[in-house]
ZAPA-748443 format. One record per residue: residue in one letter; x, y, z of N, C-alpha, C in turn. Coordinates in steps of 0.02 Angstrom, whole numbers, plus 50000, padded with zeros to 5 digits. Last residue first. Layout:
AXYZXYZXYZ...
This chain:
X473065227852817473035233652871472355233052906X473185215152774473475217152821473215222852866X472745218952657472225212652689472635216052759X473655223852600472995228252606472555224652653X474635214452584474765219452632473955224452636X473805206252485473865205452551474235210152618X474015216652355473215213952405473375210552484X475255215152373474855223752386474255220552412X476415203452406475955206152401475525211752386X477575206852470477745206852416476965205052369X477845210952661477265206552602477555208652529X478245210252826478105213952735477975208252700X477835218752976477655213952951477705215852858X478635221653142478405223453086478325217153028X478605222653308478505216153240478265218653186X479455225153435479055225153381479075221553323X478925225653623479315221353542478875225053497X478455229553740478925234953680479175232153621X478465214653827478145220553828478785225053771X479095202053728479115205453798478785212053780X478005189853650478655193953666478495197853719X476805185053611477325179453636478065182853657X476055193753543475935191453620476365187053654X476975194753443477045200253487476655198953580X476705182753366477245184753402477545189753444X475255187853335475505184753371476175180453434X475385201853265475125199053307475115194253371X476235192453145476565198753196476055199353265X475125183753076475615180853115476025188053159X474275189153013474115186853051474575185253093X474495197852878474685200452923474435197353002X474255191852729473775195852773473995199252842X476095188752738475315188352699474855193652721X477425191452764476715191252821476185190652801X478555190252732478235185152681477415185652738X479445192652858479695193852797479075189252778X479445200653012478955194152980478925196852926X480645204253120480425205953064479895198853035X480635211553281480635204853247480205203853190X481445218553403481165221353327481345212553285X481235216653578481515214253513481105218153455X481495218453727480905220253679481605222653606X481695207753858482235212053805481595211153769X481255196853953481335203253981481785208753924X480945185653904480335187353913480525194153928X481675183753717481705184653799480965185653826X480995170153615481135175653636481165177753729X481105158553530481315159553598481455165053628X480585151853399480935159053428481325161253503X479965144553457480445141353435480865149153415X478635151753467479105146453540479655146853511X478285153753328478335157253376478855155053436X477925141553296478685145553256478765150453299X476885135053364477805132553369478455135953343X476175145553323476205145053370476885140053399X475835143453190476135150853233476385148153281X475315133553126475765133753121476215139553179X473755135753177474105131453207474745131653193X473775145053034473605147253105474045142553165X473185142752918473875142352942474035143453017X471805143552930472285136052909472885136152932X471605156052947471485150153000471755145352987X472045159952836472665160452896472225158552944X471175154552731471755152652731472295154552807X470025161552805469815155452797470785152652795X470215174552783470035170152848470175164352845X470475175852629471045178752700470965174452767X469995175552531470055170952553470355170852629X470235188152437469605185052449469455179452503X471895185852482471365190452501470475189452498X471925175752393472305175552438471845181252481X471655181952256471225176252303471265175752347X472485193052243471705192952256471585189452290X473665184052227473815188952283472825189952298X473485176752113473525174152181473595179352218X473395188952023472805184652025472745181552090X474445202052068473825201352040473215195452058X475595197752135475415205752143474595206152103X475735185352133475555186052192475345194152182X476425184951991475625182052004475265184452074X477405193551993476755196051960476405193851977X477975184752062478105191452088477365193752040X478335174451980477895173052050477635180252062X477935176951789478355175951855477875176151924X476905171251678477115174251720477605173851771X477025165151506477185163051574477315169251617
């Protein structure tokens, strides 16, 4: 039996990457209410961490949804998907 941490650093982490478009188009529609629901200022530039960023689709987005100077750094427990990321 493997643990999660291994599987995502090897087999699911690959696929997940072979697969990158296709899965964070899926997820995609999700951004966009988690985003809002953030409620960020429109006038304070925030450091807004995206813990679990897979491929790195979602910082992106919450950055168009923030005030000019936010930042959004993005981590992964991944390697293939932080690689998908960059």
């Amino acid at each position: 039996m493997t643990h999660a941490k291994e599987d995502w650093e090897d087999a699911k982490g690959h696929r997940w990457a072979e697969h990158r478009d296709a899965l964070e188009a899926w997820l995609g529609p999700i951004d966009a209410p988690l985003v809002e629901a953030l409620d960020l200022p429109p006038n304070v530039a925030l450091r807004v961490a995206d813990i679990g960023c897979g491929a790195g689709a979602t910082p992106p987005t919450i950055r168009r949804g923030a005030a000019p100077g936010c930042v959004v750094p993005g981590d992964d427990g991944s390697p293939p998907r932080v690689d998908g990321a960059r």
